[in-house]
C-alpha positions in Angstrom: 0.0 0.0 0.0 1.4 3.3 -1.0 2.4 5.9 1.8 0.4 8.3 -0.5 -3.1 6.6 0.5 -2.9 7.2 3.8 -2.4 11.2 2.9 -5.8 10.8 1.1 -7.7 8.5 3.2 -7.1 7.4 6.7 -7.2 3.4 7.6 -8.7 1.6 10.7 -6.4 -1.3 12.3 -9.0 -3.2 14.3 -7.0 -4.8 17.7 -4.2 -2.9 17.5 -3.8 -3.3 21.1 -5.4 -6.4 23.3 -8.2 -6.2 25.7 -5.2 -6.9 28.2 -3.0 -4.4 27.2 -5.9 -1.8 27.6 -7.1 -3.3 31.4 -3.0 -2.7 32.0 -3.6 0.8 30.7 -6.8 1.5 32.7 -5.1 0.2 36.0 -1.9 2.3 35.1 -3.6 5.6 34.5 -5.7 4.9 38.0 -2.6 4.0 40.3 -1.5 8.2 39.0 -4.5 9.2 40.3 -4.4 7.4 43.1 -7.2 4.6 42.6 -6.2 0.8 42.3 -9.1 -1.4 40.7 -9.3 0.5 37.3 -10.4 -1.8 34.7 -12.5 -0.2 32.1 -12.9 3.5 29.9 -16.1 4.3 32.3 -14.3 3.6 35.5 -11.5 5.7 34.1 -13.9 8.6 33.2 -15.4 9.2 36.1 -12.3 9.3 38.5 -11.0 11.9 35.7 -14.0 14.1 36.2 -13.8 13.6 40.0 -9.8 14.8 40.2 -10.4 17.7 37.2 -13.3 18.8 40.1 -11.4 18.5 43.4 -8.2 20.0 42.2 -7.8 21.3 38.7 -3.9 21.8 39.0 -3.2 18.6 40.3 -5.2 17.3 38.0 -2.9 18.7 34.8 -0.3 17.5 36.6 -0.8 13.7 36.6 -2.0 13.9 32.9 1.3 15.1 32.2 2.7 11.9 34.2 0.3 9.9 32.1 2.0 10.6 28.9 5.2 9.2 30.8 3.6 5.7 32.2 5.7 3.1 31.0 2.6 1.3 29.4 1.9 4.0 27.7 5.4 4.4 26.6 5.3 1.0 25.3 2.0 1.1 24.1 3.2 -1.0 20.6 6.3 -3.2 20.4 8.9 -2.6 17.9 8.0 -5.4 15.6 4.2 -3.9 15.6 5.7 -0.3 14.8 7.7 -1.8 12.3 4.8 -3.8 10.8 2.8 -1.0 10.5 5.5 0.8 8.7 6.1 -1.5 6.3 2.0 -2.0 5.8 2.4 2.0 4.8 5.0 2.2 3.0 8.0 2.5 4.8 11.1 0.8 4.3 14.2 0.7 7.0 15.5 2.9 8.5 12.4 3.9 10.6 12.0 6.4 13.3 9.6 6.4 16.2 8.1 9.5 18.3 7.2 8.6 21.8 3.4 8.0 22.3 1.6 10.7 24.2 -2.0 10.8 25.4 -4.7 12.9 24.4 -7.7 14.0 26.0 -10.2 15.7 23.8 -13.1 16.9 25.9 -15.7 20.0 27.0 -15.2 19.0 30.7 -12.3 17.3 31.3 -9.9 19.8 29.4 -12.2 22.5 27.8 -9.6 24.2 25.4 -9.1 20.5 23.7 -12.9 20.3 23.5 -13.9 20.0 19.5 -10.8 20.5 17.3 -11.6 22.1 14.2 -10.7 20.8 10.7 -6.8 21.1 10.4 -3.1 19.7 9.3 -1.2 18.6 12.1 1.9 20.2 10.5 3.7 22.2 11.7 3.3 20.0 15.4 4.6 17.4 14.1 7.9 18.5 12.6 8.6 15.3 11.0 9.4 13.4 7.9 7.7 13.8 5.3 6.5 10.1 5.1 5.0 10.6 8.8 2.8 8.3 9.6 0.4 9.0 13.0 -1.5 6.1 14.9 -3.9 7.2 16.6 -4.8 4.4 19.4 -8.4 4.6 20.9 -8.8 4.1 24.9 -12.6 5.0 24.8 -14.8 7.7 23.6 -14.9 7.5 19.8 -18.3 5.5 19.1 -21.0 6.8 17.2 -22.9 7.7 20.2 -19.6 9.6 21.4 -18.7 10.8 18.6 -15.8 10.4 16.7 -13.2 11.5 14.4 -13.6 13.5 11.0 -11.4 13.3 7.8 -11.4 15.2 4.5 -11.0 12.6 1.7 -9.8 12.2 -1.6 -8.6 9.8 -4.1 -5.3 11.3 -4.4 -2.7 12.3 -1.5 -4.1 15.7 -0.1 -1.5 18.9 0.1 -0.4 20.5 2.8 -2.9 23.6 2.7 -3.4 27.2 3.5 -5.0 28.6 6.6 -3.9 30.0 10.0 -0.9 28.8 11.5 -1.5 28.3 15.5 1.3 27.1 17.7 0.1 23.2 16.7 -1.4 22.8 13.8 -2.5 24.9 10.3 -6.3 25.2 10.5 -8.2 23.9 7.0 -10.1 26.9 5.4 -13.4 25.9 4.4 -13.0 27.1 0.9 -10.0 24.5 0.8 -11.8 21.8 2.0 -14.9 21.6 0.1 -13.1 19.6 -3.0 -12.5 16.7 -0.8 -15.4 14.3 0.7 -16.1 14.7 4.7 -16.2 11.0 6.3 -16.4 10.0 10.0 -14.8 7.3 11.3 -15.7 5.5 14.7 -13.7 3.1 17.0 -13.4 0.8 19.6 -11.1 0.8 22.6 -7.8 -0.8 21.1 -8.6 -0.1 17.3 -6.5 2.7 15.5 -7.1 4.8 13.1 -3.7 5.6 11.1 -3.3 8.3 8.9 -0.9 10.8 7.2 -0.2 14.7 8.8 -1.1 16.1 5.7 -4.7 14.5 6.3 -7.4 17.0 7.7 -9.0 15.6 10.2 -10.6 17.0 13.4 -12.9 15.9 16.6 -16.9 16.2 17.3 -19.2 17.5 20.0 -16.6 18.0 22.7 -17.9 14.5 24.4 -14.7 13.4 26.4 -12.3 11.0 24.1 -9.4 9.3 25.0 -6.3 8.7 22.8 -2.7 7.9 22.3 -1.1 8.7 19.4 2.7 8.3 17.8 4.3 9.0 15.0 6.7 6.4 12.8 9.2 8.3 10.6 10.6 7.6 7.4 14.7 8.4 8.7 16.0 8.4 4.6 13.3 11.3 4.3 15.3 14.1 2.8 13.7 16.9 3.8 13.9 15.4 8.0 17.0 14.5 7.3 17.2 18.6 6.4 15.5 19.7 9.6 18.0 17.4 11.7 15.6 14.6 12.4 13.4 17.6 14.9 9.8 16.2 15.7 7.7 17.6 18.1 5.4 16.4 21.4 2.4 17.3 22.5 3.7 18.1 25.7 6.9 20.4 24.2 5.1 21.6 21.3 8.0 23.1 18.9 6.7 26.7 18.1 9.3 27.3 15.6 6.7 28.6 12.1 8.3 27.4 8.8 10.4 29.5 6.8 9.7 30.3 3.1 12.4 27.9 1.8 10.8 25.5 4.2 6.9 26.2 3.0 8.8 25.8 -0.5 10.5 22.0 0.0 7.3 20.4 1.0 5.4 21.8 -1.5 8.1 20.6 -4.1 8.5 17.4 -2.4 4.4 16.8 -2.2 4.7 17.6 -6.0 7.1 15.2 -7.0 5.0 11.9 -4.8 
């Protein structure tokens, strides 16, 4: 499968991560905030809205020290990471971000509520063969609501639109050419997808995520910025520069 599909549509990967895996992750993420017995995406909910209520600070705080849990960290095996790199598109050498999670909700984290439709560049700073996995721990069902991509039957180009410290937020006027399509999950599925993609979040209903990025290391234009990604958690402000802007568009013309 060409890397170019997954810059025009995104893909599920059903099971990406066991049942067991995600009770490990439940359990994990309770011990931080200080309840044992966490087993499920409910349980996990409600002792989020109970810490965001009691102490708001503290609260930001441990999500931070979620990001860091070592099953989080090592949310995918290498093999699996390589699998899914070869299923894309790319060969060795590969690179890998470390995961971080995401919390997308009105209550528990109200500036992350709905995303609007945008590019992930320039947050992820990455090869230009990134590929993101986005892991679901709850929260992206129909009845949740769930994720939101712009399709088309050819790779999509980065676009115009306002560069915030993050991400490049889609204009309307560019996205009406491509075809909207939601895309639900279950707890342990992934939806994997390219950063040129736009894609954004519904209803500000609390969703649950970690995502990661695999790299392509023979990129040339990475290999340009000095192999410099970004985290959600040390977001990279730096905006590109016009000879910057003008190698990805060249490079997106040639693939």
């Amino acid at each position: 499968m060409p890397i170019f599909d997954i810059n025009a549509q995104p893909r599920v990967e059903s099971g990406l991560i066991s049942e067991a895996v995600l009770k490990r992750i439940y359990h994990e993420l309770g011990i931080i905030f200080g309840r044992d017995g966490i087993e499920n995406y409910d349980q996990l909910i409600l002792l989020l809205e109970e810490a965001a209520k009691n102490n708001f600070s503290d609260y930001l705080n441990k999500i931070k020290a979620c990001s860091r849990s070592i099953f989080i960290r090592n949310v995918l095996s290498s093999d699996q990471l390589s699998q899914i790199a070869a299923r894309y598109g790319i060969k060795a050498p590969v690179s890998f971000s470390p995961p971080v999670m995401h919390i997308s909700s009105a209550k528990l984290l109200p500036e992350a509520g709905d995303l609007s439709p945008h590019q992930d560049w320039p947050s992820c700073l990455g090869s230009f063969n990134s590929i993101i996995v986005w892991i679901c721990l709850g929260g992206a069902t129909k009845e949740s609501g769930g994720l939101d991509f712009y399709c088309s039957d050819r790779r999509i180009p980065l676009l115009g639109g306002a560069i915030n410290p993050s991400v490049i937020e889609s204009r309307p006027e560019d996205l009406a050419q491509f075809e909207k399509k939601y895309f639900y999950v279950l707890p342990g599925d992934a939806i994997v997808f390219g950063h040129f993609l736009p894609h954004g979040s519904q209803n500000g209903k609390t969703r649950i995520a970690i995502s990661l990025r695999i790299e392509d290391a023979s990129d040339v234009f990475w290999q340009k910025r000095g192999y410099e990604y970004a985290q959600i958690t040390q977001i990279n402000r730096k905006q590109f520069t016009e000879d910057e802007l003008f190698d990805i568009n060249t490079l997106i013309k040639k693939n």
